[in-house]
C-alpha positions as MATLAB code, in Angstrom:
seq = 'XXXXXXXXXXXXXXXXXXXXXXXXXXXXXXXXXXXXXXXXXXXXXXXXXXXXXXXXXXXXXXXXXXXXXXXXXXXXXXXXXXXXXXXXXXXXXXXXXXXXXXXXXXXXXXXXXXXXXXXXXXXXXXXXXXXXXXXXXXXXXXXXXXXXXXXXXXXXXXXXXXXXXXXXXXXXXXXXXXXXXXXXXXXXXXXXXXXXXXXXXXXXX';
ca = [
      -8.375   11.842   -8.680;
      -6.886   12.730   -5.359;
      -4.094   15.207   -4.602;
      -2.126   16.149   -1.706;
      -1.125   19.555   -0.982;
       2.562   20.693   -2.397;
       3.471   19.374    1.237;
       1.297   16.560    2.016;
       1.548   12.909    2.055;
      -1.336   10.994    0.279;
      -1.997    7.490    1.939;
      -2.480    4.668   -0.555;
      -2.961    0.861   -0.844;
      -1.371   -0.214   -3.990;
      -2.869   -4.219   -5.293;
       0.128   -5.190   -7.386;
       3.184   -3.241   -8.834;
       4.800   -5.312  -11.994;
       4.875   -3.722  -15.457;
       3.920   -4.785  -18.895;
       1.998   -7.869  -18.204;
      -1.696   -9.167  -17.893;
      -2.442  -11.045  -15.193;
      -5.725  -12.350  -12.722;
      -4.751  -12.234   -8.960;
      -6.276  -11.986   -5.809;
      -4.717   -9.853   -2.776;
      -6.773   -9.213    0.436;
      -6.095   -5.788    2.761;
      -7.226   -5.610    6.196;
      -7.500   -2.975    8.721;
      -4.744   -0.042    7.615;
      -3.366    2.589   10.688;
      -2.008    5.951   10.231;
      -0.220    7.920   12.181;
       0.947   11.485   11.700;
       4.344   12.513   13.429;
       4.665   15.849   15.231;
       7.867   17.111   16.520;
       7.736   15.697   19.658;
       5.217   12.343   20.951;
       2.730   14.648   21.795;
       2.230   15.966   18.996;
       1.286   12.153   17.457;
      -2.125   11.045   16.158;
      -3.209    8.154   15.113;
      -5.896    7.408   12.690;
      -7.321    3.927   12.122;
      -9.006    3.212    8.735;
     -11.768    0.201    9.422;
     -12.660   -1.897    6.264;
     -15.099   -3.485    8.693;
     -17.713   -0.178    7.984;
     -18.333   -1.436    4.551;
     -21.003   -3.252    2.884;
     -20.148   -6.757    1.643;
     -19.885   -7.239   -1.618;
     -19.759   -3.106   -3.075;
     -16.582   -1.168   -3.237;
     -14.792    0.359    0.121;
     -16.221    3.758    0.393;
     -14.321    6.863    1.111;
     -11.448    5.699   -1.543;
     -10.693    6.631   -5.005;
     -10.276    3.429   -6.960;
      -8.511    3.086  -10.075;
      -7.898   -0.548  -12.053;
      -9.276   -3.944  -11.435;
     -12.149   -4.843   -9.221;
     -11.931   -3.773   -5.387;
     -14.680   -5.424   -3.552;
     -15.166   -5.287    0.416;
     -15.605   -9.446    1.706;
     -15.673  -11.655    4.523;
     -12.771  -13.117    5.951;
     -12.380  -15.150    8.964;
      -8.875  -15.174    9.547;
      -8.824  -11.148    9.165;
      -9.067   -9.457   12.731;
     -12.415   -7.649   11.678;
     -13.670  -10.294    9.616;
     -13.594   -8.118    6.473;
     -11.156   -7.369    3.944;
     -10.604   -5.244    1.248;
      -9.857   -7.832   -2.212;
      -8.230   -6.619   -5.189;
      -8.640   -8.844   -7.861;
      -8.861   -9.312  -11.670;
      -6.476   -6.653  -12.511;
      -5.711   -6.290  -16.299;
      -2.339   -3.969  -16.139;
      -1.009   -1.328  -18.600;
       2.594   -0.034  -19.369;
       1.968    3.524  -16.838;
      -1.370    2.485  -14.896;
      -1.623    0.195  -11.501;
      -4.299   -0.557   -9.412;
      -4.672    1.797   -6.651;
      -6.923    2.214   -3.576;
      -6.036    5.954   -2.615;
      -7.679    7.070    1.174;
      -9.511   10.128    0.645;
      -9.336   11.146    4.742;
      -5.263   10.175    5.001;
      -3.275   13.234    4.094;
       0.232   13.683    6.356;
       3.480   14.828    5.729;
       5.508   12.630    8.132;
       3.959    9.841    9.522;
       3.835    6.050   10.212;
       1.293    3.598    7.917;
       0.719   -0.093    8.962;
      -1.205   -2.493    6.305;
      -2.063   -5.994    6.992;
      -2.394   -7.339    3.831;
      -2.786  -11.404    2.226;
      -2.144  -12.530   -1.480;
      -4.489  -15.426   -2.453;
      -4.139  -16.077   -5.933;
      -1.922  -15.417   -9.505;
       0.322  -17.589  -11.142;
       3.004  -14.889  -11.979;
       2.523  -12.234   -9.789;
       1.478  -11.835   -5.902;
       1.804   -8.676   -4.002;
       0.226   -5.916   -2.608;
       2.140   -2.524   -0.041;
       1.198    1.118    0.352;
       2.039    3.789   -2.224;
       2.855    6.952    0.156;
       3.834   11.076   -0.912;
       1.207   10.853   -3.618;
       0.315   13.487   -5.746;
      -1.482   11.888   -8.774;
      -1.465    8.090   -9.856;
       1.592    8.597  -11.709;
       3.701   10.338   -9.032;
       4.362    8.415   -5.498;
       6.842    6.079   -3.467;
       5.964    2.010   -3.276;
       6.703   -0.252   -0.741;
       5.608   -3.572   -2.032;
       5.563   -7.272   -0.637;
       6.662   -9.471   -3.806;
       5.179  -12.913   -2.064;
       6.510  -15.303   -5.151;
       9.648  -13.842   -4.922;
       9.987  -13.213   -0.580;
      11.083   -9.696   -1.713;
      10.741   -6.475    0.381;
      10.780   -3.360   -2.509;
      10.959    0.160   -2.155;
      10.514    2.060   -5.947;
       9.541    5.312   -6.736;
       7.154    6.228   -9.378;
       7.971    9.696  -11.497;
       5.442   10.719  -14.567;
       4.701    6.807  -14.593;
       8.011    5.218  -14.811;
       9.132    3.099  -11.986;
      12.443    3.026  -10.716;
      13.567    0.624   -7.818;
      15.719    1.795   -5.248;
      15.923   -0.968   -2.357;
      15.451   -4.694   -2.930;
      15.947   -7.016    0.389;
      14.841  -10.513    0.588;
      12.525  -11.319    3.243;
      10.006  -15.000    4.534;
       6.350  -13.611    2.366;
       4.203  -16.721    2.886;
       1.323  -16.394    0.576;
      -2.276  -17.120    1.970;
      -1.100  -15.436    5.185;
      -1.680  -12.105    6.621;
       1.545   -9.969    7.003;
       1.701   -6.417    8.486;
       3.880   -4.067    6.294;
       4.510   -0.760    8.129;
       6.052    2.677    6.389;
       7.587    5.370    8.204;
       7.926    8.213    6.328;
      10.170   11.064    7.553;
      11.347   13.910    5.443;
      13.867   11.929    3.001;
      13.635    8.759    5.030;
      11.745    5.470    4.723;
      12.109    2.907    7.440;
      10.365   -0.006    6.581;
       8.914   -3.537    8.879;
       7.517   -6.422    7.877;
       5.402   -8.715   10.928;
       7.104   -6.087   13.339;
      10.556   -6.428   12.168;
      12.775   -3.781   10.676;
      13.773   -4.799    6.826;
      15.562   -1.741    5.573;
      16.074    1.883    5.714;
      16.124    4.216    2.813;
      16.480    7.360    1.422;
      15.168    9.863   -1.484;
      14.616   13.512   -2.034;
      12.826   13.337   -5.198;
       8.852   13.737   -3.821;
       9.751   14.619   -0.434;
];
């Protein structure tokens, strides 16, 4: 399993986050930026990661899966054509489906997802789990589409805490961009280019 340094930042894409219940659902991730903040603009880099280089049908390469079934597929209405889908999950108490980047390791930086739910009956969601060191240790920002909620939890030793909840428009079968900007002990999160909340936590920083 992947593991950032003691300073690092481990880029994931996370396909649902609710405990304690089965459930089949389908969420679709598109093209996912990264960029890594210096002290000053200059010091910026940005690193796009392009589902498009994957064969159709067999798992993204260059990630560490972990639950359900990730398959890369076609999809029209995704910039690329190609998406990432996360389906057929079954979920325990401590384990969630995770699609950790093997190249994306920051300590302050900026992540952008676009990502679509498509299916489940009592869950829909998908976000980016960032500051990961195992599966069991890492910060969520989620998209809750049946419930137009915005959530920002932290996972410690496998129990999930939330620490910001703000409602926000999630239309389901629609792409959404969900961007993360990670600095020190602050998270400032967007959704479709518009700032949702601001929060703060020392714990895995």
């Amino acid at each position: 399993m992947a593991r950032a340094s003691s300073w690092g930042l481990k880029v994931s894409l996370i396909g649902t986050f609710i405990r304690g219940r089965a459930r089949t659902f389908r969420v679709l991730l598109a093209v996912a930026c990264v960029t890594c903040t210096g002290a000053s603009a200059r010091d910026a880099a940005t690193t796009s990661i392009d589902f498009g280089k994957n064969e159709i049908g067999a798992a993204p390469a260059k990630f560490e899966l972990s639950q359900g079934q990730w398959t890369v597929v076609r999809d029209a209405t995704a910039e690329t054509g190609i998406a990432i889908e996360q389906s057929a999950v079954q979920a325990t108490e401590d384990l969630f489906p995770l699609a950790i980047c093997k190249t994306a390791s920051i300590k302050n930086g900026e992540i952008s997802l676009r990502l679509k739910t498509v299916g489940g009956k009592s869950d829909q969601g998908g976000g980016i789990a960032v500051r990961l060191s195992n599966p069991q240790n890492y910060y969520l920002v989620q998209l809750d589409a049946l419930r137009d909620r915005v959530l920002f939890s932290r996972v410690s030793d496998g129990e999930s805490e939330q620490i910001v909840g703000v409602d926000a428009d999630i239309a389901s079968h629609s792409w959404h961009m969900l961007t993360v900007r990670a600095v020190d002990s602050e998270f400032t999160v967007s959704l479709d280019g518009t700032w949702v909340f601001t929060a703060f936590d020392k714990t895995l920083s």
